[in-house]
N, C-alpha and C positions, 0 to 999 in steps of 0.2 A: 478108219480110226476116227473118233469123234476128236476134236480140239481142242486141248486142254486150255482151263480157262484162270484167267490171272485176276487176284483182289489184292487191293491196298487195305491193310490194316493201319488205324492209328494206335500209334503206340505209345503210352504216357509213360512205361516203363511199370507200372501195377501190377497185379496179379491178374486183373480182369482183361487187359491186351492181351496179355500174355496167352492166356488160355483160348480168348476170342479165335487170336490166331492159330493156332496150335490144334484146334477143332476142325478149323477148315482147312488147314494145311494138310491132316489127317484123313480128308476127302479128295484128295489127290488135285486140290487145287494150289499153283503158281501163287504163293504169297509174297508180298513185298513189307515191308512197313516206312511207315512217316509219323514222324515226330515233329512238331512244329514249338519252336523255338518264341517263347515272348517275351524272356526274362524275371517272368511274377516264379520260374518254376524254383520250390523249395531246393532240392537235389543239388548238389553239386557247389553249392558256397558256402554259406555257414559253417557246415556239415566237416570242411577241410579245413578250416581255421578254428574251430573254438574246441577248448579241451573235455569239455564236457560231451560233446559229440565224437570225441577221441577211436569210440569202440565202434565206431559204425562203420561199413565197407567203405572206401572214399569211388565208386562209380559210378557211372550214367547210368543210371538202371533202364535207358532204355537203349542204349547200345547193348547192356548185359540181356536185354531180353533177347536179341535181334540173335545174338551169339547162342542162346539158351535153344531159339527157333533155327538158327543155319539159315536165318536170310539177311537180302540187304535191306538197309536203313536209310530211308532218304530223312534227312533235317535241313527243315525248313525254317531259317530268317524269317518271321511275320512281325520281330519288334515294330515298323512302322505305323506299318496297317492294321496295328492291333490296335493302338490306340487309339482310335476310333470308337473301337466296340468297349474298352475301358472308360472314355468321356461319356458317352453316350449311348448305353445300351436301350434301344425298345424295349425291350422286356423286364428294364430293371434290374437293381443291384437285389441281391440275397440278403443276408444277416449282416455282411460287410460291406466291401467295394467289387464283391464277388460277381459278375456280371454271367453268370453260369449260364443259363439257358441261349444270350446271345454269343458269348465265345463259342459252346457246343455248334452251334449253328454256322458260324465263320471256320470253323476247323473241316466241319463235313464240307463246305459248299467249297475252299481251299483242295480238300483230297476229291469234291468234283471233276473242280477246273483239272488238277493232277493224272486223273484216270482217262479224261476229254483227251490229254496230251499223248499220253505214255500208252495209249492201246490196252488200257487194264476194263476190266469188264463191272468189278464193283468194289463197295468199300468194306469194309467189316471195322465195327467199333467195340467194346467190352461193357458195352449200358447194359442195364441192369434194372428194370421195372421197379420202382420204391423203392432206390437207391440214394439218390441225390435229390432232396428236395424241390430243385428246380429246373432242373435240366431232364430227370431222370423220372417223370412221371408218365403213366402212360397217356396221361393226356396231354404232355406236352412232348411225346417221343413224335407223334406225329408232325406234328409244327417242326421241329429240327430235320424229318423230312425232307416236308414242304418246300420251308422258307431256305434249305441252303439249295434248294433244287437236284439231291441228289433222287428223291421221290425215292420209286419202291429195288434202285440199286442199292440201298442203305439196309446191310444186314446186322442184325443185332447176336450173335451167336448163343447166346447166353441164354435168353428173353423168347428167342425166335416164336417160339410156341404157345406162347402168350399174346404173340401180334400176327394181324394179317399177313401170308403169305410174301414174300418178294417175289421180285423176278428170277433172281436165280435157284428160288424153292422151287415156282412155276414150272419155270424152264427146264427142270432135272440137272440142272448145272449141279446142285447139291442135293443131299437128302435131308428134306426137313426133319424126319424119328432120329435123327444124328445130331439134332439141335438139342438144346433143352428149353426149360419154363423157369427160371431161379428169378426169384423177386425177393423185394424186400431189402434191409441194411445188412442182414447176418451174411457173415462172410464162409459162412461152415460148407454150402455147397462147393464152393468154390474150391478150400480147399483141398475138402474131399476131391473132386474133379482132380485137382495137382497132383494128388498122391496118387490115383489111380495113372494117371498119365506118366508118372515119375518126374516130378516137377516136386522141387523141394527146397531151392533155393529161390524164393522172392522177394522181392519187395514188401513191407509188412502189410497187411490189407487193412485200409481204410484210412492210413495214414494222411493221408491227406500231400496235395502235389503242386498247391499253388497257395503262397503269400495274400493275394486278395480275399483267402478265405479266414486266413487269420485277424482277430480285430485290433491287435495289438501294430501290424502292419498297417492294415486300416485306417488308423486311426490317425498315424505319421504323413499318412501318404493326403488325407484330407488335410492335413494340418499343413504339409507342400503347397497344396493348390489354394490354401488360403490367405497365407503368407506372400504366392507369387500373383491372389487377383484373379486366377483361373487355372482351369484342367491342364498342366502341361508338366513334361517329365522327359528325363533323357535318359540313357542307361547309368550313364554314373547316378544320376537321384536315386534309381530305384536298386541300385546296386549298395550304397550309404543306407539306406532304409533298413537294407535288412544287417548289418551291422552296428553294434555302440549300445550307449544307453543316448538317447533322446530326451533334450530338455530344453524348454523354451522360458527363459526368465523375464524376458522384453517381448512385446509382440513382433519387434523387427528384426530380430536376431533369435537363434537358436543355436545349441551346441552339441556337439556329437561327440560322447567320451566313451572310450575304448575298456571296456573290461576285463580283458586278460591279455598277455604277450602275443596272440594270433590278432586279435583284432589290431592291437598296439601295430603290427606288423601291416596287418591290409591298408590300415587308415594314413600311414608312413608317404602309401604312392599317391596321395591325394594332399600332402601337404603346398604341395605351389598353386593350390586353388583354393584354399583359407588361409585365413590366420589362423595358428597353430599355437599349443599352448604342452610345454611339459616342465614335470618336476626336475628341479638339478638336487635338491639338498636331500631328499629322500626316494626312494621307490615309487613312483605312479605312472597313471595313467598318459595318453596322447588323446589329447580334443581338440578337434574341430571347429572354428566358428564361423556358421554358415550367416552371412548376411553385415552388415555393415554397423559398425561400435564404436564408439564414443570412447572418452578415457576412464571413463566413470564406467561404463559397461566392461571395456575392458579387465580393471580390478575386479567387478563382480563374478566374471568368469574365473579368474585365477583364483579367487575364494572358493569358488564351489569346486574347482580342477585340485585343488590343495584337499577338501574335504575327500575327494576319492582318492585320495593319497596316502600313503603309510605313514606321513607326517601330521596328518588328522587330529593328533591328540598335540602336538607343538605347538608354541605359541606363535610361531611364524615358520612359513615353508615360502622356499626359492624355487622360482620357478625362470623360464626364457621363455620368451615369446619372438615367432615369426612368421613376419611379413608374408605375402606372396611371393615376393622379388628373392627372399630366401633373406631379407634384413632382422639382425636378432637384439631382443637387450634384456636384461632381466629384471625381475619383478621379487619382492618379496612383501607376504600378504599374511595376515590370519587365516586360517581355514572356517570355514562356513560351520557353525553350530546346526546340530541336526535340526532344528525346528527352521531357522531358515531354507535347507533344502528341502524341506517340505513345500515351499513358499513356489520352488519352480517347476515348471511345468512338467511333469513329464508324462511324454508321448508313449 
């Protein structure tokens, strides 16, 4: 009996793992999946809290994949060690703070070290030749090779036929005519592939799976490291980031106000780490204010916290403001004329 042979797929939760895996699982090879955790991932925050994303499934779609395949899922904590490749990628940010070609490369050479450990034979990823601008070319799929040192264990499912041979095409571990050639950004192979395989519930394709690629994140998250003097960030920041609306009025302060009762609701467990600002006389908002304020800064926030208020059109709104220590007192302000909140920054 030959010996059956074991691959680690990563698993973003997409359409393109999904199927990666699901190909080679279908050659009667022992698949596992890993999912490696950085916090930038879209999925699973916003998506549960704001009412306009109401209609959407609330799950991990990469556990939902793991379930879809009948295997396990290992997730993997890399928050630390990732920021490194977020400070400081070799190879560069993308269009944002997207560091795509250096993440690809810490994720294969991570499910290296993984397969070094655990006795698994290769890796299987869902890339896709002319897919991703910078990660996803084929002149840069070889450098993600290379440089995580998984070399020619890094199978590409999808692409395979498109690129040089691996070992386990070599080696008859798999059959290469069982691969395909799919290139390019259209996502129509793919689903074809699902329907014929009866895969018909996934993730939307091309959606997009990490905040770094958004510029509007982007653009909050430079606006962090500028404000703090340098690259640094903890999971509460980058967890704030992708909730509120974002504004900075003073270059030393900014403020983070809540747009509907889910956020109102998130930003709640965050109030003994700011001063905090809410309406009493009429309906609104809960804001945030991140960074250190004066009295005179103070009012100006409660002006603009009053303008995102249903008391907007009043000529005076009540608001409480508090402390860290949990110290409260009230305020009452005009609300900001729209040409001045025009005046503040937002992120």
């Amino acid at each position: 009996m030959t010996e059956q042979r074991k691959a680690v797929a990563l698993i973003s939760g997409g359409l393109d793992s999904l199927l990666a895996a699901r190909v080679i699982q279908d050659q009667g090879i022992h698949v596992e999946g890993i999912n490696f955790f950085t916090g930038f991932c879209v999925e699973g925050h916003t998506h549960a809290i704001r009412k306009k994303d109401r209609a959407k499934p609330k799950r991990n779609n990469a556990l939902w994949v793991a379930e879809q395949l009948g295997i396990r899922l290992h997730i993997v904590d890399i928050v630390e060690e990732y920021k490194e490749v977020v400070f400081n990628p070799p190879h560069g940010y993308g269009a944002n703070l997207n560091p795509c070609l250096d993440c690809k490369i810490f994720m294969v050479r991570k499910a290296r070290e993984w397969i070094a450990e655990h006795g698994f034979d290769f890796i299987i990823t869902g890339e896709v030749i002319g897919q991703r601008p910078m990660s996803q070319r084929k002149d840069t799929m070889p450098v993600v090779a290379r440089d995580s040192g998984a070399d020619d264990l890094l199978l590409r499912p999808l692409c395979a036929r498109n690129l040089p041979p691996t070992r386990p095409e070599r080696e008859g571990w798999i059959e290469r005519e069982r691969l395909f050639d799919f290139s390019g950004r259209g996502r129509k192979p793919q689903m074809a592939l699902a329907a014929r395989l009866g895969l018909h519930d996934y993730a939307q394709p091309a959606g997009g799976c990490c905040f770094l690629t958004d510029a509007q994140y982007s653009a909050k998250l430079a606006d962090l490291w500028r404000a703090r003097g340098e690259k640094r960030y903890e999971m509460d920041d980058i967890m704030l980031l992708k909730v509120g609306r974002h504004l900075r009025p003073r270059p030393h302060f900014k403020v983070i106000i809540s747009r509907e009762e889910g956020e109102g609701n998130f930003l709640k467990g965050y109030k003994r780490s700011f001063i905090s600002l809410t309406t009493t006389s009429c309906a609104g908002p809960l804001a945030l204010i991140d960074g250190e304020v004066s009295e005179e800064d103070l009012m100006l926030v409660a002006r603009l916290v009053a303008r995102y208020s249903q008391g907007k059109q009043e000529e005076t709104v009540e608001l409480e403001v508090s402390d860290r220590e949990g110290n409260r007192r009230a305020l009452r302000v005009r609300p900001m004329a729209p040409s001045e909140v025009l005046e503040a920054w937002h992120l």
